[in-house]
C-alpha positions as YAML, in Angstrom:
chain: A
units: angstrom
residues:
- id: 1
  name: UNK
  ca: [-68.98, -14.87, -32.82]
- id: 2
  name: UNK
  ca: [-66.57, -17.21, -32.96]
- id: 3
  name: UNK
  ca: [-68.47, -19.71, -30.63]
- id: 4
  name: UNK
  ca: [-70.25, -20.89, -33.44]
- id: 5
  name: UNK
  ca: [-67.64, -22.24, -35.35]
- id: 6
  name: UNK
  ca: [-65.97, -23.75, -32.33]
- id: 7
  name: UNK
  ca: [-69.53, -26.28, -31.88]
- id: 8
  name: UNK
  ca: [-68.96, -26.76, -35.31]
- id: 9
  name: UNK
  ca: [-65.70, -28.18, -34.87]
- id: 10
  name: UNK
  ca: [-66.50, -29.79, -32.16]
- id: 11
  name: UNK
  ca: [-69.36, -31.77, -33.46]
- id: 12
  name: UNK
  ca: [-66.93, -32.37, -36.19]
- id: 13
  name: UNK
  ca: [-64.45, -33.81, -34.13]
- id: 14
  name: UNK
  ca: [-67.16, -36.25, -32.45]
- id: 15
  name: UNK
  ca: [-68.18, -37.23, -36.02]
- id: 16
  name: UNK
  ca: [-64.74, -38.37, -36.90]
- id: 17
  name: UNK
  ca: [-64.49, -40.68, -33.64]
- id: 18
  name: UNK
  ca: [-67.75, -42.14, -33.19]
- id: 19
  name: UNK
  ca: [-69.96, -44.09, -35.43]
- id: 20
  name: UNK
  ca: [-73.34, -42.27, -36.39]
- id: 21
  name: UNK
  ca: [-75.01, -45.02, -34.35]
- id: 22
  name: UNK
  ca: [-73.16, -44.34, -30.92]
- id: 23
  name: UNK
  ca: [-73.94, -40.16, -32.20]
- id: 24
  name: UNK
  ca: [-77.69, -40.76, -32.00]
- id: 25
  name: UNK
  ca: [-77.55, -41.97, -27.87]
- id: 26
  name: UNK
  ca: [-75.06, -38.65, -27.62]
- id: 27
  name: UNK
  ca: [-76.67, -37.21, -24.56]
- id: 28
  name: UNK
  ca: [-74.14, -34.66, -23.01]
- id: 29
  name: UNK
  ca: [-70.50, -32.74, -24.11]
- id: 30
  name: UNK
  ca: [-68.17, -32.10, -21.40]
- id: 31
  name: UNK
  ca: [-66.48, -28.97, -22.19]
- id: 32
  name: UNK
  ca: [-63.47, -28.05, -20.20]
- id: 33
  name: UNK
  ca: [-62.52, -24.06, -20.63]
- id: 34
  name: UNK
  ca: [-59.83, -22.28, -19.43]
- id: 35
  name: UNK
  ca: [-60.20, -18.49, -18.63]
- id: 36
  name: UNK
  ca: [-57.62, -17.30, -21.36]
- id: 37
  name: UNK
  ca: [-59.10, -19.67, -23.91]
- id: 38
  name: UNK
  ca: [-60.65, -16.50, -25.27]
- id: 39
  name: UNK
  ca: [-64.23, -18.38, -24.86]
- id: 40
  name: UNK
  ca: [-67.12, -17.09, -23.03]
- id: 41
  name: UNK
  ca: [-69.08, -20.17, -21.35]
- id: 42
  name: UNK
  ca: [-72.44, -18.00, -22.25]
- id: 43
  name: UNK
  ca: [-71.82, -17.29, -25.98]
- id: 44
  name: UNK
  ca: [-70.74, -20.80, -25.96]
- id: 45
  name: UNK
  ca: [-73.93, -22.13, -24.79]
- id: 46
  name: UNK
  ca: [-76.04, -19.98, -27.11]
- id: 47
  name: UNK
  ca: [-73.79, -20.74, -30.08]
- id: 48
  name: UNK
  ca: [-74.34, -24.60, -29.00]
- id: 49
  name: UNK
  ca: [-77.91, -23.97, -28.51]
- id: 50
  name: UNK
  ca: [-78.18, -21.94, -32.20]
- id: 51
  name: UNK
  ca: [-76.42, -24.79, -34.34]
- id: 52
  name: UNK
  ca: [-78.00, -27.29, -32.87]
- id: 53
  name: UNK
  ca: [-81.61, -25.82, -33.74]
- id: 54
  name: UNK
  ca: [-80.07, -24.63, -37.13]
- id: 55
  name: UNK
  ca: [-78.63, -28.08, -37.75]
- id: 56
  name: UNK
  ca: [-81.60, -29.75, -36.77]
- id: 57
  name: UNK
  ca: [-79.17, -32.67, -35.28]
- id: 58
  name: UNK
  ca: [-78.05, -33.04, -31.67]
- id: 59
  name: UNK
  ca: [-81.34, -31.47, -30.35]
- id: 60
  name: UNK
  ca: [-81.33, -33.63, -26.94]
- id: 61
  name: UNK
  ca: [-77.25, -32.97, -26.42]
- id: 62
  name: UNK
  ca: [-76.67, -30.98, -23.32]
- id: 63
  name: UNK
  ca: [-73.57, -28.64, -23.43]
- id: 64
  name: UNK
  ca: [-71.86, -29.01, -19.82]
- id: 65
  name: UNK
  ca: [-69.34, -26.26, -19.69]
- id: 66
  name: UNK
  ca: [-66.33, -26.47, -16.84]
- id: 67
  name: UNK
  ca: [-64.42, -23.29, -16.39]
- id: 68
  name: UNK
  ca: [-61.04, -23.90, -15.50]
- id: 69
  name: UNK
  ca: [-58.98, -20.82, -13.43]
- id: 70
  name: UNK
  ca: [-55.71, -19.63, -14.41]
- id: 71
  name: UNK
  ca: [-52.71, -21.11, -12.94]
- id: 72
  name: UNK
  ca: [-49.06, -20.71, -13.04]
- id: 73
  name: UNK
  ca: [-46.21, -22.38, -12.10]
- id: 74
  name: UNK
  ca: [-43.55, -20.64, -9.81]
- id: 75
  name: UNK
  ca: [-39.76, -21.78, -10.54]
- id: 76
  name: UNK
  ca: [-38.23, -19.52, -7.68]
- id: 77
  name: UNK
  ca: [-40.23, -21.04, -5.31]
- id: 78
  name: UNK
  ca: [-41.17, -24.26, -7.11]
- id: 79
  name: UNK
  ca: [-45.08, -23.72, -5.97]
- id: 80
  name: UNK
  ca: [-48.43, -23.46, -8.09]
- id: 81
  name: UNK
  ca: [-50.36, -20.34, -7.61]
- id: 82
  name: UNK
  ca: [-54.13, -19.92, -8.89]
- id: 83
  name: UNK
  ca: [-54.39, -16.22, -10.25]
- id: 84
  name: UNK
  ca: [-56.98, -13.95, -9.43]
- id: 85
  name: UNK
  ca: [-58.02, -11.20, -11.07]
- id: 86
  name: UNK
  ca: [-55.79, -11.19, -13.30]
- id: 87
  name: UNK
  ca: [-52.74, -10.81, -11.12]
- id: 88
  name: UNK
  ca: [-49.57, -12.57, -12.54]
- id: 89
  name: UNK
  ca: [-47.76, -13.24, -9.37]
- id: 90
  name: UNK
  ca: [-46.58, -16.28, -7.59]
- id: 91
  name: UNK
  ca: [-49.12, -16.11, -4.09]
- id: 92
  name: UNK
  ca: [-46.51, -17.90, -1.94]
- id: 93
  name: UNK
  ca: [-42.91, -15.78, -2.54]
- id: 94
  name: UNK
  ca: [-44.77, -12.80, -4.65]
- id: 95
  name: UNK
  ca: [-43.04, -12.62, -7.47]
- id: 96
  name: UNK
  ca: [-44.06, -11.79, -11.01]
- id: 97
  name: UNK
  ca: [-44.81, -14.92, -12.75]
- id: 98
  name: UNK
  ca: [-46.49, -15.73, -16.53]
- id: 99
  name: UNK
  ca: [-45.77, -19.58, -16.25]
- id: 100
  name: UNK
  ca: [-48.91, -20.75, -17.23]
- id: 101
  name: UNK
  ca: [-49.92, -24.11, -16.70]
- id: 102
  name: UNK
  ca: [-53.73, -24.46, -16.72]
- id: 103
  name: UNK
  ca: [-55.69, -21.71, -17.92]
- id: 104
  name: UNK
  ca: [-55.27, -21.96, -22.07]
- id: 105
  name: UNK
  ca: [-57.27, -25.26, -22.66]
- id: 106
  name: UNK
  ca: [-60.72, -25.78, -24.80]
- id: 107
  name: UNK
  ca: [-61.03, -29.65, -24.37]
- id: 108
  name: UNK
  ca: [-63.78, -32.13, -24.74]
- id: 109
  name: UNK
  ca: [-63.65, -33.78, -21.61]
- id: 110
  name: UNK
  ca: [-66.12, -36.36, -21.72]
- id: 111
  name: UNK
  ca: [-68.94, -37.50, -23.98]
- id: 112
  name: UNK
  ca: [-72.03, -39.56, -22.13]
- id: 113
  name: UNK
  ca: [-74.16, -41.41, -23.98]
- id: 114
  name: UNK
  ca: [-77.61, -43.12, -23.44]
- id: 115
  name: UNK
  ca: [-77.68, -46.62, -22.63]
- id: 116
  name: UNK
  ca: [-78.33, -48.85, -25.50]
- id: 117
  name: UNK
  ca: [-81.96, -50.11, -25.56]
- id: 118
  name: UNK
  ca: [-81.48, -54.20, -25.28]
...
């Protein structure tokens, strides 16, 4: 499961941008996947779920996962289509189309934190 290993790196890449201070009011990831990101939003959340327990760090983090749909960019007829089902065509002149344009991404979107205490 390669979920696993993508929290990993994800809690890795927090750790490199925020002090462990600000990582301790870390309430909630943002996760923005698209559908050929070759992610499952499930596994994801039960690979999140299994490091953090296994970690025993980021217990209170909530994993917010976005699914973003496929969609390609027509050049004959200079539109966006959103695919469905898998069908690679352009929905406004038809034709065959594998412009991608959304569809590929695994981003952290936002990060939310807890409010300091004063």
């Amino acid at each position: 499961m390669h979920e696993i290993s993508l929290v990993r790196n994800i809690f890795s890449t927090l750790e490199a941008e925020f002090s462990k201070e600000e990582l301790g009011q870390l309430t909630a990831i943002d996760l923005k996947v698209g559908l050929l990101s070759n992610v499952e939003p499930l596994l994801m959340q039960n690979a999140f779920e299994a490091v953090t327990v296994a970690e025993n760090k980021y217990q209170n983090v909530r994993l917010n996962v976005e699914l973003v749909p496929v969609e390609i960019h027509c050049s004959d007829c200079g539109q966006n289509s959103i695919i469905e089902n898998y069908k690679f065509a352009c929905s406004f002149c038809g034709k065959p189309n594998n412009n991608v344009v959304r569809g590929t991404e695994l981003l952290i979107h936002q990060v939310h934190f807890a409010e300091p205490v004063q």
